[in-house]
C-alpha positions in Angstrom: 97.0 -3.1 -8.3 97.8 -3.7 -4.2 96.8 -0.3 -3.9 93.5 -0.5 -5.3 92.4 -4.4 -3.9 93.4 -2.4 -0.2 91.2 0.8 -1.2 88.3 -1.7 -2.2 88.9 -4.0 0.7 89.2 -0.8 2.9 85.6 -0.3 2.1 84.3 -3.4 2.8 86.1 -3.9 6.4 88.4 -2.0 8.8 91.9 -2.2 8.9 91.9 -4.3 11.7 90.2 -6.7 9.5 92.0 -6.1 6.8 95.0 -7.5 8.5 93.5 -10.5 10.3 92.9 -11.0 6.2 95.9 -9.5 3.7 98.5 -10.6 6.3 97.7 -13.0 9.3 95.5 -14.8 6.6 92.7 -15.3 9.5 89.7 -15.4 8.1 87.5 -17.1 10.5 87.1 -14.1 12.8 83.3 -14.0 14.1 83.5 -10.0 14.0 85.5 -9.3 10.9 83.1 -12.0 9.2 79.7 -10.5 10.3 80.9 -7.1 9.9 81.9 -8.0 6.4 78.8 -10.0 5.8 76.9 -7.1 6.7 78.6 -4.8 4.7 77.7 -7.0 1.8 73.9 -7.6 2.7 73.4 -3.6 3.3 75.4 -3.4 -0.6 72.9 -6.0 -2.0 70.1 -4.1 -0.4 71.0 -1.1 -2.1 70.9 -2.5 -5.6 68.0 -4.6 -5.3 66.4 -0.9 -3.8 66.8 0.6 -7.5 64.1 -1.6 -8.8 62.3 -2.6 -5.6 58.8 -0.1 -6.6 59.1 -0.7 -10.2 57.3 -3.1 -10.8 54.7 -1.3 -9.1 55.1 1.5 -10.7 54.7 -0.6 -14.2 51.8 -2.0 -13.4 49.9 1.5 -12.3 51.5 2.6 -15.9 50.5 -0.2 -17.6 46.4 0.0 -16.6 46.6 3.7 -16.1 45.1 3.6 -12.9 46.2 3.9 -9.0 43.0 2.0 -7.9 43.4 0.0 -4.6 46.3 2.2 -3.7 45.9 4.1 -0.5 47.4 7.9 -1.3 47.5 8.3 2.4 49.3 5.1 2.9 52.1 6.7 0.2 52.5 10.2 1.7 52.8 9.1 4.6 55.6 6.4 3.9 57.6 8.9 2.1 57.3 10.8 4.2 59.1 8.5 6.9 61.7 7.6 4.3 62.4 11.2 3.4 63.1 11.6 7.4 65.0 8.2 7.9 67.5 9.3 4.8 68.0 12.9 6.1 69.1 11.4 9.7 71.4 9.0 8.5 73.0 11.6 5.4 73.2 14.3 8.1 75.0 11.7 11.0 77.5 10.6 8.3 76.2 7.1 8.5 77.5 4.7 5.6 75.9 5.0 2.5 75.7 0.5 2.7 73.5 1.4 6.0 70.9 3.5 4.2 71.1 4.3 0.5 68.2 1.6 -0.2 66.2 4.6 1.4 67.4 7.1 -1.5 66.3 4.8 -4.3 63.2 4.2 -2.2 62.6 7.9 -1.6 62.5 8.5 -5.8 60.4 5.5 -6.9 57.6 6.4 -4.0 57.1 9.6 -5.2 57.3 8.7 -9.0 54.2 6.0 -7.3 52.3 9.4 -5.7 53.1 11.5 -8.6 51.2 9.0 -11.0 48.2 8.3 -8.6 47.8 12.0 -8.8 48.0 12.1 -12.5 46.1 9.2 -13.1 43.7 10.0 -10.6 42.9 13.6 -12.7 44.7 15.7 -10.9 47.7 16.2 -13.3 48.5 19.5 -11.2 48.8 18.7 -8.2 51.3 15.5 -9.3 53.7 18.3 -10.6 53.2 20.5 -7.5 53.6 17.8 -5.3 57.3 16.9 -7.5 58.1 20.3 -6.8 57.5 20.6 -3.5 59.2 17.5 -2.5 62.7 18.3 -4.1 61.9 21.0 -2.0 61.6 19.5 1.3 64.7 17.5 0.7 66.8 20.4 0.5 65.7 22.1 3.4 66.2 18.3 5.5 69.8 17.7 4.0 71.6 20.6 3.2 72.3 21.8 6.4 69.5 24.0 7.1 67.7 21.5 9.8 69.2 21.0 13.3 70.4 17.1 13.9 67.8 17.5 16.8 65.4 18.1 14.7 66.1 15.6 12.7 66.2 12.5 15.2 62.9 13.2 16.3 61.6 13.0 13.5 63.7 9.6 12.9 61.8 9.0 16.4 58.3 9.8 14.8 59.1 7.3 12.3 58.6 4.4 14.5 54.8 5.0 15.0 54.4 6.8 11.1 55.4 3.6 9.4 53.3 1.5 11.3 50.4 3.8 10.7 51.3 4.4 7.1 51.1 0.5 6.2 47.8 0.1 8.1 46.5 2.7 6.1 46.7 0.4 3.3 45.9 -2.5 5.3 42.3 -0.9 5.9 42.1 -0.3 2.2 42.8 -3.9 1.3 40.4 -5.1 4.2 37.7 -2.3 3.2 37.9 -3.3 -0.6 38.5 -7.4 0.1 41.4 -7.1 -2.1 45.0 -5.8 -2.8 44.2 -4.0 -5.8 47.0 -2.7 -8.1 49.5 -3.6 -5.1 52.8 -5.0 -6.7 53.7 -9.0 -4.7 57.2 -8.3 -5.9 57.3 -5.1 -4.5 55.4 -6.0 -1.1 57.7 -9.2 -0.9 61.0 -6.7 -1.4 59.9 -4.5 1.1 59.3 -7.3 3.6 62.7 -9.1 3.3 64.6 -6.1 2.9 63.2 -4.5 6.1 64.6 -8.3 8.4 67.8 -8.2 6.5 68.4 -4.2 7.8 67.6 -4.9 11.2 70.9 -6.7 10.9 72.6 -4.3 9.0 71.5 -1.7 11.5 73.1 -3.5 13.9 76.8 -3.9 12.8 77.2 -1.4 10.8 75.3 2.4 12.6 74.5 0.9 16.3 71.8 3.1 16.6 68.7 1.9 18.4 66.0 4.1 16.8 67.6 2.8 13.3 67.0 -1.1 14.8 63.6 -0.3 16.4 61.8 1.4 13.1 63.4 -2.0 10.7 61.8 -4.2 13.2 58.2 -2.0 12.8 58.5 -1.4 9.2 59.4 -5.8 9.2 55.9 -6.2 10.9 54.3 -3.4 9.1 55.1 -4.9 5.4 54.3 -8.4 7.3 50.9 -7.4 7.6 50.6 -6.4 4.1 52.3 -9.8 2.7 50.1 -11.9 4.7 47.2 -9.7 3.1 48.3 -10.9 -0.4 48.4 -14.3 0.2 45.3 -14.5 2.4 43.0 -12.4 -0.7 45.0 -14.6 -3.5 43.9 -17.7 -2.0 40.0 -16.4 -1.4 40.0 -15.2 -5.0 41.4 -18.2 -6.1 38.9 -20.4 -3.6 35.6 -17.8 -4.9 36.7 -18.6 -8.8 36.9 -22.2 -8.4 33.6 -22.6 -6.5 31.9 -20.3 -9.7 33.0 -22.9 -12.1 32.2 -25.6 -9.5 28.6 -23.9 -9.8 28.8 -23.1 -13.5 29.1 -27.0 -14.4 26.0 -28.2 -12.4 24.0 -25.7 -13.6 25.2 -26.3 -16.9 22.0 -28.6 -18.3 22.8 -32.2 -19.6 22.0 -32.8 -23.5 19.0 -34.9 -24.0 19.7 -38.2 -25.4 17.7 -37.9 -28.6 14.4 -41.0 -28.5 14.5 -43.7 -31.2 11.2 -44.6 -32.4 
């Protein structure tokens, strides 16, 4: 039973910590309690990442449609995922510091595979499946250079950025959000701050700080759109029904003779 608390333990902190814990019974240590804290937050992230784009994906199954979702804006999001997972698998990073990108990584291309489909183009959603399983195991399974690899970690920085603003347009073009899931946007949002921290204690790697920090504006943008097109849709329906009722006639009070 020791054995398998210091094996679970082990993962959570070093063995430094691990001491200042199990045997000097310190436990207010700044480090050990942000590096633990960290470790916790980036395990948290992870979980919450398994259902993070479902309820977007739902909702495109539910009306059958992709409508109001920028394709672009996907492709070229997963696109910066696929490359932000293949760094970090390929540099040994902890699984705590990036896995939210794995589950991430599925659930966007489930979200392109079914704007495809439901879009008509039932073909190309399968090719694209294909082709992306693909691509992965070129990136991660040794084939790619680590070089090669942090630049295109490095491209990430401006790729994100331009990926959400694709969809930005799309909301500002269309005056609305479309079949864009809150929850998801939200997740994204809160997710991206939290790993800026994560980033920090756990790889130390600059690029991985700087491209949380842009993807934290980049899904900014987008939450502020929600809220600002909620409230004008919300503002446009009440001033209808404002309009409805005083152009509603009055009854005429019937004369008595």
């Amino acid at each position: 039973m020791t054995d398998l608390l210091r094996t679970i333990s082990l993962y959570l902190v070093s063995e430094q910590c691990y001491d200042k814990y199990f045997l000097e019974y310190d436990f207010f240590d700044v480090n050990c309690f942000t590096s633990l804290l960290s470790k916790c937050l980036g395990l948290g992230i992870v979980a919450g990442s398994m259902l993070v784009k479902v309820p977007q994906i739902l909702k495109i199954v539910k009306n059958r449609s992709g409508e109001g979702i920028s394709i672009a804006s996907v492709l070229v999001e997963i696109c910066a995922i696929t490359a932000h997972i293949s760094y970090n698998y390929v540099k040994g990073f902890p699984f705590s510091a990036w896995g939210d990108g794995a589950f991430l990584a599925i659930q966007t291309a489930a979200i392109a595979a079914l704007v495809f489909y439901f879009g008509g183009a039932k073909g190309r959603a399968g090719a694209f499946l294909i082709g992306y399983l693909g691509v992965l195991y070129v990136l991660m399974g040794g084939i790619t250079p680590l070089h090669v690899l942090w630049s295109m970690q490095a491209c990430n920085v401006p790729v994100i950025f331009i990926g959400k603003m694709l969809q930005a347009v799309t909301n500002y073009r269309n005056q609305s959000t479309g079949q864009l899931s809150p929850m998801t946007c939200y997740m994204l949002f809160f997710g991206a701050l939290a790993r800026i921290f994560t980033s920090y204690k756990e790889t130390g790697d600059p690029m991985m700080i700087l491209t949380y920090a842009v993807s934290s504006l980049a899904n900014g943008i987008i939450v502020f759109q929600l809220i600002y097109y909620a409230k004008a849709k919300k503002g446009k329906k009440t001033k209808t029904e404002k309009s409805a009722q005083v152009a509603k006639p009055k009854p005429r009070s019937k004369k008595v003779d």
